[in-house]
mmJSON file of the N, C-alpha and C atoms, coordinates in Angstrom:
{"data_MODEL":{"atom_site":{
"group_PDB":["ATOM","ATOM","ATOM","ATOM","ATOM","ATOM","ATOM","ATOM","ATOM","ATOM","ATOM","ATOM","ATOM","ATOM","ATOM","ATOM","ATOM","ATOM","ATOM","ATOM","ATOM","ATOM","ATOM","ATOM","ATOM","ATOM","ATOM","ATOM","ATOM","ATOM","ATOM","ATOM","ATOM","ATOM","ATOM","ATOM","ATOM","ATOM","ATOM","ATOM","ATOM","ATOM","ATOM","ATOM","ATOM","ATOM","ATOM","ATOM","ATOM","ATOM","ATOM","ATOM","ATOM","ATOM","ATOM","ATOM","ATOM","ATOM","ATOM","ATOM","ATOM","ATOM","ATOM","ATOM","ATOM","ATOM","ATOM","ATOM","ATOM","ATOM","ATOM","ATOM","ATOM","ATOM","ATOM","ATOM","ATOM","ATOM","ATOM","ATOM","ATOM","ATOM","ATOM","ATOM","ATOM","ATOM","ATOM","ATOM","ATOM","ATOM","ATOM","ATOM","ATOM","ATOM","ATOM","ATOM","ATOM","ATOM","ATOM","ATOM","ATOM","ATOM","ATOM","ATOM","ATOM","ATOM","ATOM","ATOM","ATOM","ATOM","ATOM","ATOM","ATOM","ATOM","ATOM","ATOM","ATOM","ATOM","ATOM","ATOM","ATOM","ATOM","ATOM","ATOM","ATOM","ATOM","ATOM","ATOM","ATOM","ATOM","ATOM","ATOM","ATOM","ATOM","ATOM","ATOM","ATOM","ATOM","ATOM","ATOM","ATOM","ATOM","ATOM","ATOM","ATOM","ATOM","ATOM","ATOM","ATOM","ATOM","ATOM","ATOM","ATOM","ATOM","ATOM","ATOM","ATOM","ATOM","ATOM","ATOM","ATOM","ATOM","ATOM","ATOM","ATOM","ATOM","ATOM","ATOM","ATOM","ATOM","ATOM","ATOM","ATOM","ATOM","ATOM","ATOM","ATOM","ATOM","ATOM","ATOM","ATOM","ATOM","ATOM","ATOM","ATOM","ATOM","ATOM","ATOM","ATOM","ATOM","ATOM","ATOM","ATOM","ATOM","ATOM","ATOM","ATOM","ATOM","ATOM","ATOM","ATOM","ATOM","ATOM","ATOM","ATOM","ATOM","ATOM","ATOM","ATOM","ATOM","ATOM","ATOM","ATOM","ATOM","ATOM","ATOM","ATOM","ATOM","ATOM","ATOM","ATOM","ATOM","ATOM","ATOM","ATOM","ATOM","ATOM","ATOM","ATOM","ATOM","ATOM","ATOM","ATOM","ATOM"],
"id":[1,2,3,4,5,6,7,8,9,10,11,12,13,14,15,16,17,18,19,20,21,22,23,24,25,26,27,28,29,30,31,32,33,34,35,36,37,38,39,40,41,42,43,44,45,46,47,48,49,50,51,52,53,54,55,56,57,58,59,60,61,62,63,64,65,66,67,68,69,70,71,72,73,74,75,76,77,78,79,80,81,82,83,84,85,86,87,88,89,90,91,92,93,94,95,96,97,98,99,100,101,102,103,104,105,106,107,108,109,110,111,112,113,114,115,116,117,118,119,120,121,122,123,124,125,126,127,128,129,130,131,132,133,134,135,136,137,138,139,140,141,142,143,144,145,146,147,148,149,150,151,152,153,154,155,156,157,158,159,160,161,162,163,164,165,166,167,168,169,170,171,172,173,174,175,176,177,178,179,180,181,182,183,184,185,186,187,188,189,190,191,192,193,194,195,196,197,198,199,200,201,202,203,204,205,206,207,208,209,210,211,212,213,214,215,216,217,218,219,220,221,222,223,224,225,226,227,228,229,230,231,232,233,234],
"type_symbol":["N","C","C","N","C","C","N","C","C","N","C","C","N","C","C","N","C","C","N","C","C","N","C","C","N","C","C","N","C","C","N","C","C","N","C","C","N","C","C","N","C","C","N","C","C","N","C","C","N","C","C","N","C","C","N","C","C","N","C","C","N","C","C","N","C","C","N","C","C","N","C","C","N","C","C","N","C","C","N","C","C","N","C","C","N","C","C","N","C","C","N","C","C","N","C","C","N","C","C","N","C","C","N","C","C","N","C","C","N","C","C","N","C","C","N","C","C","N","C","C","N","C","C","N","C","C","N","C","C","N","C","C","N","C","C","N","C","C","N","C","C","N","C","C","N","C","C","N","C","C","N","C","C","N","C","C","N","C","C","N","C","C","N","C","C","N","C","C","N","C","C","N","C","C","N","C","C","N","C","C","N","C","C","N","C","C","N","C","C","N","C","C","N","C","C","N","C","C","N","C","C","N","C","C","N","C","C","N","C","C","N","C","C","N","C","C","N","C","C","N","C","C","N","C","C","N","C","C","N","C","C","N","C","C"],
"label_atom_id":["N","CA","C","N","CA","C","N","CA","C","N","CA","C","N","CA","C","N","CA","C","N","CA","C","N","CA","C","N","CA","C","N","CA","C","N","CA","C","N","CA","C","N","CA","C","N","CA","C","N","CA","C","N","CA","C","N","CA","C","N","CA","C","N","CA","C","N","CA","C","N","CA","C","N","CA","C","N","CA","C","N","CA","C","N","CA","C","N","CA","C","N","CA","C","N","CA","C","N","CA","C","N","CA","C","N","CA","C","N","CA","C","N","CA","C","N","CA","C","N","CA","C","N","CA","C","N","CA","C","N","CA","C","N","CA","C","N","CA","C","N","CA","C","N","CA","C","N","CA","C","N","CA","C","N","CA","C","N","CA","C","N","CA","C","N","CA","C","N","CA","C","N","CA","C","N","CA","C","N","CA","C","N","CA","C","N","CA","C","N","CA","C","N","CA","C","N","CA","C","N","CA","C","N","CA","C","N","CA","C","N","CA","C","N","CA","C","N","CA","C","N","CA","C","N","CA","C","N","CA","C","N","CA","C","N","CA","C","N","CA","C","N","CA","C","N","CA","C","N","CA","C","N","CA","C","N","CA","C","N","CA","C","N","CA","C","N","CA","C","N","CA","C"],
"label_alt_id":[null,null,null,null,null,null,null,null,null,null,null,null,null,null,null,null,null,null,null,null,null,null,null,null,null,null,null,null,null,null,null,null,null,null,null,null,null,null,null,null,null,null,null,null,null,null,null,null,null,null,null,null,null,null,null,null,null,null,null,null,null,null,null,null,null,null,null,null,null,null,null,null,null,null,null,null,null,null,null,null,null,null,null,null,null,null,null,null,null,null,null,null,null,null,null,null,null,null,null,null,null,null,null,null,null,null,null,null,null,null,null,null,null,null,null,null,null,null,null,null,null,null,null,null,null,null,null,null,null,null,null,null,null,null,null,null,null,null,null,null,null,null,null,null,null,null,null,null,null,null,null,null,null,null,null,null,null,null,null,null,null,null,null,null,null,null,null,null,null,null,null,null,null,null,null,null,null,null,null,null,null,null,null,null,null,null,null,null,null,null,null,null,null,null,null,null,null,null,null,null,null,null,null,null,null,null,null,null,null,null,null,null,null,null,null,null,null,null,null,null,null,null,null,null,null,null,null,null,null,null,null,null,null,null],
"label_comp_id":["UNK","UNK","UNK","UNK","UNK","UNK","UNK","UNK","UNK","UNK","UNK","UNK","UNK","UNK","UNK","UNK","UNK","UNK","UNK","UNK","UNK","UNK","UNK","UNK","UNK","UNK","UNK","UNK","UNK","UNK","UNK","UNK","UNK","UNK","UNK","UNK","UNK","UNK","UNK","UNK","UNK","UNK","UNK","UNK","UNK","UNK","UNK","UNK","UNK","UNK","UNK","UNK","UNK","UNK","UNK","UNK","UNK","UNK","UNK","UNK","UNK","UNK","UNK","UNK","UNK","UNK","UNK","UNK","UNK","UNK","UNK","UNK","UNK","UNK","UNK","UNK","UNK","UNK","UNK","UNK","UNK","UNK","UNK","UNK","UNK","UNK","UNK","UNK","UNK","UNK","UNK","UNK","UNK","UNK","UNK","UNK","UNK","UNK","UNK","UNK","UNK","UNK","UNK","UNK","UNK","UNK","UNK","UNK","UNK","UNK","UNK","UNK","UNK","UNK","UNK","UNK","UNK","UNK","UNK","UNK","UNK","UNK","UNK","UNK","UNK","UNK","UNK","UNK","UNK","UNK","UNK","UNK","UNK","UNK","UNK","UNK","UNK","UNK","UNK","UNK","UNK","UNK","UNK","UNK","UNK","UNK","UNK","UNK","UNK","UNK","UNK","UNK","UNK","UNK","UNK","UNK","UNK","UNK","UNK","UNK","UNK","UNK","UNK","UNK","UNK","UNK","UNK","UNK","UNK","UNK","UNK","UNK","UNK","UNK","UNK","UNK","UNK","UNK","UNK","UNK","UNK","UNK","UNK","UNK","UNK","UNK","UNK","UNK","UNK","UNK","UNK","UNK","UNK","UNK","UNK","UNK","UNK","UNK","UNK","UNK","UNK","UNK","UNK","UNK","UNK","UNK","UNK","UNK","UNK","UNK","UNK","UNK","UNK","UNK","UNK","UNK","UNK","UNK","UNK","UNK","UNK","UNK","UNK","UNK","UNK","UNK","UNK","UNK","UNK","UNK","UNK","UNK","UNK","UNK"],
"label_asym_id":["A","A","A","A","A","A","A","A","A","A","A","A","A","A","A","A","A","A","A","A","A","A","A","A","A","A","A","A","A","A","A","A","A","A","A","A","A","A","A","A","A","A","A","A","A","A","A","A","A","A","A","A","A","A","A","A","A","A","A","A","A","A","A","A","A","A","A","A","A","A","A","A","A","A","A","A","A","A","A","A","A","A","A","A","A","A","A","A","A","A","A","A","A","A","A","A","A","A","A","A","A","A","A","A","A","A","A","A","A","A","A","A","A","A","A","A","A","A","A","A","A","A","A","A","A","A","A","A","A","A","A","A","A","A","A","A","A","A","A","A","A","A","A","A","A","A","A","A","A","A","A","A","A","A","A","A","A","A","A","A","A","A","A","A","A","A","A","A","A","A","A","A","A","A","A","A","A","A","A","A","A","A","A","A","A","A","A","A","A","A","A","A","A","A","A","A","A","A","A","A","A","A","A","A","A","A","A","A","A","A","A","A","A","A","A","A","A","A","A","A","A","A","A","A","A","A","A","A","A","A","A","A","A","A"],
"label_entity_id":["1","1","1","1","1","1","1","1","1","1","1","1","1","1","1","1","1","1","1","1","1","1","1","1","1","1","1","1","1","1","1","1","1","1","1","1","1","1","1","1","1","1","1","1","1","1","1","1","1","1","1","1","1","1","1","1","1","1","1","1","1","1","1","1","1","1","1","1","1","1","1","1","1","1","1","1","1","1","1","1","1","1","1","1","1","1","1","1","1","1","1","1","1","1","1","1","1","1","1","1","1","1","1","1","1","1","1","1","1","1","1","1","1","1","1","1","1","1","1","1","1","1","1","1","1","1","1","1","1","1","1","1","1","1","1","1","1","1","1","1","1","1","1","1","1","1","1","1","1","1","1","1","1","1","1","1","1","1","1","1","1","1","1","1","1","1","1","1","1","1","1","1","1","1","1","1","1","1","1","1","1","1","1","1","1","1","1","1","1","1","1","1","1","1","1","1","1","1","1","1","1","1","1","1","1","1","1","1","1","1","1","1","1","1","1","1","1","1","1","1","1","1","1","1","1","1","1","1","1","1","1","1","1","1"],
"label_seq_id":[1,1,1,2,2,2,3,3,3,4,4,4,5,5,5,6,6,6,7,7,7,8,8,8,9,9,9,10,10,10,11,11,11,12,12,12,13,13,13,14,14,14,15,15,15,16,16,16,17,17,17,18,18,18,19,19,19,20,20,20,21,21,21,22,22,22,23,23,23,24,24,24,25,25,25,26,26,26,27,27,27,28,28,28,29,29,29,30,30,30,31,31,31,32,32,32,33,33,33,34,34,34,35,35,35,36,36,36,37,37,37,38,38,38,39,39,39,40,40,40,41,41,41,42,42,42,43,43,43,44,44,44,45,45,45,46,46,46,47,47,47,48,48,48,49,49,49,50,50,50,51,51,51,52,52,52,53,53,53,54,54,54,55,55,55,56,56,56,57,57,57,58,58,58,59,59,59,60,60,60,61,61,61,62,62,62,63,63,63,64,64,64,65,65,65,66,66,66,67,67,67,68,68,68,69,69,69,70,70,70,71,71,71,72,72,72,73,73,73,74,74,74,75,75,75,76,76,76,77,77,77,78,78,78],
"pdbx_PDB_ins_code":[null,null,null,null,null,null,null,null,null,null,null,null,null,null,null,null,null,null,null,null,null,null,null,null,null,null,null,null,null,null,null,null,null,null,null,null,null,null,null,null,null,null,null,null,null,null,null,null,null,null,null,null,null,null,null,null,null,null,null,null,null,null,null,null,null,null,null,null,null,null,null,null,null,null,null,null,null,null,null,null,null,null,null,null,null,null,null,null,null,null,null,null,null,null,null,null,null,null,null,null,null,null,null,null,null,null,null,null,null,null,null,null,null,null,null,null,null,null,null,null,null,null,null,null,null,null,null,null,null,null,null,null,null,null,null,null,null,null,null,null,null,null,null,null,null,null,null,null,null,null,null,null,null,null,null,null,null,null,null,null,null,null,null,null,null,null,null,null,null,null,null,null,null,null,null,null,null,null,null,null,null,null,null,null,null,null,null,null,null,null,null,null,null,null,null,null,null,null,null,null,null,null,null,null,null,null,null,null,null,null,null,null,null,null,null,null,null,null,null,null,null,null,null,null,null,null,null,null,null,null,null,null,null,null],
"Cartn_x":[-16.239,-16.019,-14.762,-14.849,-13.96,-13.581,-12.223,-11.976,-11.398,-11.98,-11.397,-10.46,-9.295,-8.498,-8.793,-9.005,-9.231,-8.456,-7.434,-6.372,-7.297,-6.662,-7.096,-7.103,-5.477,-4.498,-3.554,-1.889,-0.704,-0.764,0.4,1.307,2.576,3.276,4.962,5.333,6.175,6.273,8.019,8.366,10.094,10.598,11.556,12.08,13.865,13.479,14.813,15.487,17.131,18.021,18.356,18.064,17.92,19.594,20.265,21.586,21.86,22.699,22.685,21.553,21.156,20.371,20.521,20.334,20.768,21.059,20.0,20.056,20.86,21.318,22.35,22.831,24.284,25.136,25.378,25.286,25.525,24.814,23.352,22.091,21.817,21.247,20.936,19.536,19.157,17.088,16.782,15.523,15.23,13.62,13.185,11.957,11.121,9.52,9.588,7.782,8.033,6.689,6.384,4.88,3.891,2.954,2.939,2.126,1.101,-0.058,-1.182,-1.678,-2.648,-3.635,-2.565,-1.652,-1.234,-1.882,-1.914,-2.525,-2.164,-2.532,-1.674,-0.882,-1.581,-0.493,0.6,0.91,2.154,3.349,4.25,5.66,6.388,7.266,7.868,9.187,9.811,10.478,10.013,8.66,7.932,7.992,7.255,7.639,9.519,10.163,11.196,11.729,11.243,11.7,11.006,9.535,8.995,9.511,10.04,10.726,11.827,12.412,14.076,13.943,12.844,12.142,11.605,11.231,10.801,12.382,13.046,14.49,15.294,15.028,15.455,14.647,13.402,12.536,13.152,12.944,13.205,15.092,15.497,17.388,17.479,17.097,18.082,17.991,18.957,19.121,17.907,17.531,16.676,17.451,16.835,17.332,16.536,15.339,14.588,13.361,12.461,11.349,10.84,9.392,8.659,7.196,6.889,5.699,4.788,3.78,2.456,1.272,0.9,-0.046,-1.309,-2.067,-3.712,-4.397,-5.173,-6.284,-7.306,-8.567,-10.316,-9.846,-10.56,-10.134,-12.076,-12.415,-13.63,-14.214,-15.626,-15.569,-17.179,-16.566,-17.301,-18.193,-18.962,-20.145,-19.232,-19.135,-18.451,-19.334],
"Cartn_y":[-27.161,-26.184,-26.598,-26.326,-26.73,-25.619,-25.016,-24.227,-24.753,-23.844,-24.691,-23.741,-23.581,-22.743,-22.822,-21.723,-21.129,-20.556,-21.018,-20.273,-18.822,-17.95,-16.556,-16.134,-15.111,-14.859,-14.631,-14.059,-13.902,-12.588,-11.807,-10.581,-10.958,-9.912,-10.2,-8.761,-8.933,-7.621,-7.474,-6.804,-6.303,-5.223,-5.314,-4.257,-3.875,-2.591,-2.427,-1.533,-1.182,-0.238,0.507,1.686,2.866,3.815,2.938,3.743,4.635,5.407,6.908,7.671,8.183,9.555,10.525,11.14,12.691,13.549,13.778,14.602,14.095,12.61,12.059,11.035,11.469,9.97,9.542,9.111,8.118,6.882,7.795,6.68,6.067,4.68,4.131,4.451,4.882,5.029,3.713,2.836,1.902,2.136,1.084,1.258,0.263,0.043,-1.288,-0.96,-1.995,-1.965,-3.504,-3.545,-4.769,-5.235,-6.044,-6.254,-7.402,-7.55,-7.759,-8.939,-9.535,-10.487,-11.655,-12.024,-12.996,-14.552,-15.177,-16.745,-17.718,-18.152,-19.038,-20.386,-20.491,-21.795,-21.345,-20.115,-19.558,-20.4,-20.629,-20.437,-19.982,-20.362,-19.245,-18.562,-19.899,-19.545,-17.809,-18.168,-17.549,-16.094,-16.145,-14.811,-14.321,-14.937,-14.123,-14.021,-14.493,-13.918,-12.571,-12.444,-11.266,-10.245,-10.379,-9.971,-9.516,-9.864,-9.559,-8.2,-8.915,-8.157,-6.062,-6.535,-5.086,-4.482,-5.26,-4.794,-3.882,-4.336,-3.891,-2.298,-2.867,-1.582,-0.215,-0.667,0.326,0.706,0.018,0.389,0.438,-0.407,-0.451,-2.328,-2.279,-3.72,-4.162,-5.428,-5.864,-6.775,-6.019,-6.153,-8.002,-7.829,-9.215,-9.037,-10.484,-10.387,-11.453,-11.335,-11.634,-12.002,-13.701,-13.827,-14.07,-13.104,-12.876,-13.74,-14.979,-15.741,-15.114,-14.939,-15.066,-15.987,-15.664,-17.107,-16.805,-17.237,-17.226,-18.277,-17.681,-18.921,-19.032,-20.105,-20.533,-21.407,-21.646,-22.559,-23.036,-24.388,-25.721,-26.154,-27.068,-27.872,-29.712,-30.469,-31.538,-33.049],
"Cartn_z":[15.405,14.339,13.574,12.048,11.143,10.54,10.443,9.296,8.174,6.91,5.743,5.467,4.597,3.738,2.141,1.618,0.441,-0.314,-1.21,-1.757,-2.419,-2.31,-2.92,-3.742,-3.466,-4.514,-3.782,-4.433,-4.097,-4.486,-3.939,-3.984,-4.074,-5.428,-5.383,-4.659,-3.747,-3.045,-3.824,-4.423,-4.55,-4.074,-3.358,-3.048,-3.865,-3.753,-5.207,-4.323,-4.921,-4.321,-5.678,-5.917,-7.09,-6.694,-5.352,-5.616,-4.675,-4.673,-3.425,-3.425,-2.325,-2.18,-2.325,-3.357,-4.068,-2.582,-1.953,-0.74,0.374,0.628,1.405,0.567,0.123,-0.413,0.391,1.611,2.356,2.554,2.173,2.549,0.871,0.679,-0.858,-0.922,-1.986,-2.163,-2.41,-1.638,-1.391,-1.753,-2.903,-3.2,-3.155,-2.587,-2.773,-3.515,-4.338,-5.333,-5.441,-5.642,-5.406,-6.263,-6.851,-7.829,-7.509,-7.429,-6.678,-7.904,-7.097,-8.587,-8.83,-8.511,-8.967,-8.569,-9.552,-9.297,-8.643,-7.604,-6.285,-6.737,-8.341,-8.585,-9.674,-9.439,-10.48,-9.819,-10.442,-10.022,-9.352,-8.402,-7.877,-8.687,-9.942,-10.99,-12.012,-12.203,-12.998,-11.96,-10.776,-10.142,-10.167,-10.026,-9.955,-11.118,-12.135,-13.76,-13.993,-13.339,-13.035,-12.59,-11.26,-10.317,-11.307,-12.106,-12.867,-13.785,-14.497,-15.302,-14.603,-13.803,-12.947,-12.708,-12.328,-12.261,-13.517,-14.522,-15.437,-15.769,-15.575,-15.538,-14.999,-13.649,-12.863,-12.476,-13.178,-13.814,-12.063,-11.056,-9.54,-9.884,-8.52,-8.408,-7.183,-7.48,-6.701,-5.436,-4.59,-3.055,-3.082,-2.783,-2.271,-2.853,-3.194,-3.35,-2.298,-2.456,-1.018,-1.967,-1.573,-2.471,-1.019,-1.158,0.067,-0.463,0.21,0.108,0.813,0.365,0.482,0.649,1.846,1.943,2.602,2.569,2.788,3.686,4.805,5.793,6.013,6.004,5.473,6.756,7.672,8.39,8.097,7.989,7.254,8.536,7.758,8.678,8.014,9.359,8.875,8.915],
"occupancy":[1.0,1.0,1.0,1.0,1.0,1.0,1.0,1.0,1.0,1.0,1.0,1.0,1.0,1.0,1.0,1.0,1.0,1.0,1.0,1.0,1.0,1.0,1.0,1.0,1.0,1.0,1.0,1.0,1.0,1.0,1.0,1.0,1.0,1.0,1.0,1.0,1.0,1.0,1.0,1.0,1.0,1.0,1.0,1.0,1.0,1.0,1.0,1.0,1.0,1.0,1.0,1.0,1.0,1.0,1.0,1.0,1.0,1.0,1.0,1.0,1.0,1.0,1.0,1.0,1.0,1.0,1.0,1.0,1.0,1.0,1.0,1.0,1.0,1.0,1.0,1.0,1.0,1.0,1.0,1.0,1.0,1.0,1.0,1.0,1.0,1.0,1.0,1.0,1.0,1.0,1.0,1.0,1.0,1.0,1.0,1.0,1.0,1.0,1.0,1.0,1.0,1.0,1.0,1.0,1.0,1.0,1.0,1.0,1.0,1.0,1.0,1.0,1.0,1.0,1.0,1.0,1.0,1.0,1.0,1.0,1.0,1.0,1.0,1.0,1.0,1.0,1.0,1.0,1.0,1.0,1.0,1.0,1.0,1.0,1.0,1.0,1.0,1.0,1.0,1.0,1.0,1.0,1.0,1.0,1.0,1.0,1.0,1.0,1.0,1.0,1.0,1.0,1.0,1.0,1.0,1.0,1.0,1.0,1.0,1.0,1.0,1.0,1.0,1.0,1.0,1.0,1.0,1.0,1.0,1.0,1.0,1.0,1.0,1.0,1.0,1.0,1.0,1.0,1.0,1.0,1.0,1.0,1.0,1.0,1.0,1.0,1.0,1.0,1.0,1.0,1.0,1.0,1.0,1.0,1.0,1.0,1.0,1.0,1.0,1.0,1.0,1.0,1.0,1.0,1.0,1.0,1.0,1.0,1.0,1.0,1.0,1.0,1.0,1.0,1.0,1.0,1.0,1.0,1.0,1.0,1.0,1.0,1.0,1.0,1.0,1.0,1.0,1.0,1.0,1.0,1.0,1.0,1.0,1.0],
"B_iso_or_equiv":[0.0,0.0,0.0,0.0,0.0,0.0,0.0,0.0,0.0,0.0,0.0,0.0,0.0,0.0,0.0,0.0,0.0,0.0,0.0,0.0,0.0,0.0,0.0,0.0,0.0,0.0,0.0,0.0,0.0,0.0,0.0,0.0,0.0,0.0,0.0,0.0,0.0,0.0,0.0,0.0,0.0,0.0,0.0,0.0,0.0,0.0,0.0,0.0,0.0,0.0,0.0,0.0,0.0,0.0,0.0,0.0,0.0,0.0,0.0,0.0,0.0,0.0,0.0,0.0,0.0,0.0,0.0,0.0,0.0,0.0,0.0,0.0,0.0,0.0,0.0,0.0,0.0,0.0,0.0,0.0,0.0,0.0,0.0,0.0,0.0,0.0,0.0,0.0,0.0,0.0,0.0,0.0,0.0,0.0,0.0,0.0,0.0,0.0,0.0,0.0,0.0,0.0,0.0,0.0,0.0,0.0,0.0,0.0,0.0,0.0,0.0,0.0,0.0,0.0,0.0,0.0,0.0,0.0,0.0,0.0,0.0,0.0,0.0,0.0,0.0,0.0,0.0,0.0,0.0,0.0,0.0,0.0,0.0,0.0,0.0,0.0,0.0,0.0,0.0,0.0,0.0,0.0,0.0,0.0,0.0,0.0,0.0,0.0,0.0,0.0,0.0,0.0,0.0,0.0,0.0,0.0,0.0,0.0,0.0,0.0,0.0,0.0,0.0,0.0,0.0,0.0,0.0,0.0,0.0,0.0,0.0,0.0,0.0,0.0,0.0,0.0,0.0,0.0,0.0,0.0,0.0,0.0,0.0,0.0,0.0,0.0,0.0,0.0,0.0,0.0,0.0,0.0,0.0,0.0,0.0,0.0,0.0,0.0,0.0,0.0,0.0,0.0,0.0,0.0,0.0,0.0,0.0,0.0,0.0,0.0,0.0,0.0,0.0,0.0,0.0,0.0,0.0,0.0,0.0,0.0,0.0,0.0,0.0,0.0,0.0,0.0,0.0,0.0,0.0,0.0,0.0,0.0,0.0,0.0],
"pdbx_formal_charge":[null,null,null,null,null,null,null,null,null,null,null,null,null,null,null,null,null,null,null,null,null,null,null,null,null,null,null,null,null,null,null,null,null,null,null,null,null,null,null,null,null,null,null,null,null,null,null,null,null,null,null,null,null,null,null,null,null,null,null,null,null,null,null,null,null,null,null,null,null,null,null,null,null,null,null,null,null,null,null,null,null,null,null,null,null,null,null,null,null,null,null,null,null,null,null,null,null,null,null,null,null,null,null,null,null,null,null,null,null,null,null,null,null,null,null,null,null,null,null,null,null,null,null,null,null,null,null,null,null,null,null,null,null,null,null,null,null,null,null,null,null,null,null,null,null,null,null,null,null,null,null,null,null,null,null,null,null,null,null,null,null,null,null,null,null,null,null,null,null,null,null,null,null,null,null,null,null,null,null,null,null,null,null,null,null,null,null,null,null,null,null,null,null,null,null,null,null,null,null,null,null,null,null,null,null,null,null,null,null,null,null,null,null,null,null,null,null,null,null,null,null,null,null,null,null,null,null,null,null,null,null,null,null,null],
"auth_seq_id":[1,1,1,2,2,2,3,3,3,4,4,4,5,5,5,6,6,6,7,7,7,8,8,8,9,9,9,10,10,10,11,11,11,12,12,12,13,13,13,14,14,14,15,15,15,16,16,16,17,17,17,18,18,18,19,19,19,20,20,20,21,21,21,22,22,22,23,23,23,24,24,24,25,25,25,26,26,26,27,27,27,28,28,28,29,29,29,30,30,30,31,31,31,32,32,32,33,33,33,34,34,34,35,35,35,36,36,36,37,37,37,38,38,38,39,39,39,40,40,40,41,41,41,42,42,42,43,43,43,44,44,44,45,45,45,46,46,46,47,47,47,48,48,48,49,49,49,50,50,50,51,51,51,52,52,52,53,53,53,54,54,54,55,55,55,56,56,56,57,57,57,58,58,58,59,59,59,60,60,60,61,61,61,62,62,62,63,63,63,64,64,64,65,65,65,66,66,66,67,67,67,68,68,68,69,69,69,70,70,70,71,71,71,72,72,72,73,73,73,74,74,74,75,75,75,76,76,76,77,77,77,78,78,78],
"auth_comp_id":["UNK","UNK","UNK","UNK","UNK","UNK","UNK","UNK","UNK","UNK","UNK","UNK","UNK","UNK","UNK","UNK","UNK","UNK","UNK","UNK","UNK","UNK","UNK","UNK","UNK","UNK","UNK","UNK","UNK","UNK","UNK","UNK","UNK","UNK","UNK","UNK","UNK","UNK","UNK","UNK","UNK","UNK","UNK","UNK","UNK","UNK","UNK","UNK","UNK","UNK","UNK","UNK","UNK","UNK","UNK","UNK","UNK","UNK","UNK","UNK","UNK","UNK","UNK","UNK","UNK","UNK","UNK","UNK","UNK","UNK","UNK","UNK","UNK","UNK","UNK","UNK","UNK","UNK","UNK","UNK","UNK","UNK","UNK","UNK","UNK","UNK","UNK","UNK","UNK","UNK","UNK","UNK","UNK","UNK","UNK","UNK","UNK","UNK","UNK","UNK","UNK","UNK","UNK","UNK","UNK","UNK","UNK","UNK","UNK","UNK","UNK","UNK","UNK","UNK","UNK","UNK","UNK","UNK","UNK","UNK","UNK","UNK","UNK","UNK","UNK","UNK","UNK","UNK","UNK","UNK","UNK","UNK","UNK","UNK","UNK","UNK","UNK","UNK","UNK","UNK","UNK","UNK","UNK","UNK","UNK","UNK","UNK","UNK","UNK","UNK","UNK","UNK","UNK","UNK","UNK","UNK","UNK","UNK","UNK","UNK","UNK","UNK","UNK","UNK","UNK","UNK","UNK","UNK","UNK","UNK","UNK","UNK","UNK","UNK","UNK","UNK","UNK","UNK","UNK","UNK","UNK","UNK","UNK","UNK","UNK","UNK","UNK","UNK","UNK","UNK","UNK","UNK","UNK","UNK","UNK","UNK","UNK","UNK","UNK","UNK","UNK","UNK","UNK","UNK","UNK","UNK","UNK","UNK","UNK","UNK","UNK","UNK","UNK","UNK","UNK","UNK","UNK","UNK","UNK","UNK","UNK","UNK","UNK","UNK","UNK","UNK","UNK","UNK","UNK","UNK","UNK","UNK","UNK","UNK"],
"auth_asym_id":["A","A","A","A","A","A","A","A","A","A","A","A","A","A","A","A","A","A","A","A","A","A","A","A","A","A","A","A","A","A","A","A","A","A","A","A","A","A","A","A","A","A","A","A","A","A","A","A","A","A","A","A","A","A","A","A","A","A","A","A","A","A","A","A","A","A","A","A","A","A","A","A","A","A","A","A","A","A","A","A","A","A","A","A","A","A","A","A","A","A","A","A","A","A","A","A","A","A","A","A","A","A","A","A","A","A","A","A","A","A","A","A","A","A","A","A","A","A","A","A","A","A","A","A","A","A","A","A","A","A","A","A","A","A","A","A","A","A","A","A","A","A","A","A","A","A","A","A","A","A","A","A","A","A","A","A","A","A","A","A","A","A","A","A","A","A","A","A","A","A","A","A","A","A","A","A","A","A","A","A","A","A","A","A","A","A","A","A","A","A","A","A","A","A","A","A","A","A","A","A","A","A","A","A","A","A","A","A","A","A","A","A","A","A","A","A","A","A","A","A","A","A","A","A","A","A","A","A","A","A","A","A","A","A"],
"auth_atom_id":["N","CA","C","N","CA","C","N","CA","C","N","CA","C","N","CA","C","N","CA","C","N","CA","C","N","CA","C","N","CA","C","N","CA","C","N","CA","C","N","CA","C","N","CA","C","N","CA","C","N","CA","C","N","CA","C","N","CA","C","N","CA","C","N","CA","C","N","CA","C","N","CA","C","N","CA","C","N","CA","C","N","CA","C","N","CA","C","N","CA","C","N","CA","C","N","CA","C","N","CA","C","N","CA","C","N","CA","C","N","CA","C","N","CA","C","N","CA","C","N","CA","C","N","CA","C","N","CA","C","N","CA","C","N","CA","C","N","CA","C","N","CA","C","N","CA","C","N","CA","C","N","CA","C","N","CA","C","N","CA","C","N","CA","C","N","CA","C","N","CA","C","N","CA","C","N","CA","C","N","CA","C","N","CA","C","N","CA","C","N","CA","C","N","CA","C","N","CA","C","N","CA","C","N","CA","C","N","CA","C","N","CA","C","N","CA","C","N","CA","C","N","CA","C","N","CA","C","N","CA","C","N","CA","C","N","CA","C","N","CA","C","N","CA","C","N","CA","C","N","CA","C","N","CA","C","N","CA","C","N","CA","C","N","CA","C","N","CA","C","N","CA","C"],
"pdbx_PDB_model_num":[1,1,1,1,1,1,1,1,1,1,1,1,1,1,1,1,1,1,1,1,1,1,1,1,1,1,1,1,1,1,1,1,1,1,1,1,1,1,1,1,1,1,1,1,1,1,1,1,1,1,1,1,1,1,1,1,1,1,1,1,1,1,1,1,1,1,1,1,1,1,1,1,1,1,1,1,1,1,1,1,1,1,1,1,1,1,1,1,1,1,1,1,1,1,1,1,1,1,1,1,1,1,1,1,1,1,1,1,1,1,1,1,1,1,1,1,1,1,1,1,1,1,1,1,1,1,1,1,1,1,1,1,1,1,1,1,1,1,1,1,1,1,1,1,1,1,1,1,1,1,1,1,1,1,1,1,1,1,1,1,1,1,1,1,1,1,1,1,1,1,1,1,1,1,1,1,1,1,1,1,1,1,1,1,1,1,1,1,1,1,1,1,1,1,1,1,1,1,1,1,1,1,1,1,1,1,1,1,1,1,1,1,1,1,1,1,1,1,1,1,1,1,1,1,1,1,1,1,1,1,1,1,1,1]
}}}
C-alpha cells in the first residue's frame, strides 16, 4: 500500500490582543479569527501582509499567526 498526499487548501489562523478586559483589567481580550480557502501555493509573505491587514481591521495587535496545511491523503495502486 501507497499513500499519496494531495495538497488541499490552507487556513490563516490569527490571533489578536484587543487590550484589557472591561470586566477584568488585569486579564487582555484575546481573539482569534480564521480565514479558510486559502491556496496552498500562496506565500507565506502574502499571508502575513494579510495577517497585518486584519490587524488594522480589528484596531488589536496581532499576537501570532499560524498557517494550517490541508491535505487528501490519497492511497495509490503502484
Amino acid at each position: 500500500m501507497h499513500i499519496e498526499r494531495h495538497n488541499y487548501q490552507d487556513t490563516l489562523r490569527m490571533r489578536f490582543n484587543l487590550g484589557p478586559d472591561p470586566e477584568d483589567p488585569t486579564q487582555d481580550l484575546l481573539r482569534v479569527r480564521s480565514y479558510t480557502r486559502i491556496k496552498h501555493d500562496a506565500d507565506d509573505e502574502h499571508l502575513w501582509s494579510l495577517a497585518k491587514g486584519f490587524e488594522a481591521l480589528f484596531a488589536g495587535h496581532l499576537v501570532n499567526a499560524y498557517r494550517v496545511m490541508h491535505v487528501e491523503l490519497v492511497e495509490s495502486q503502484l
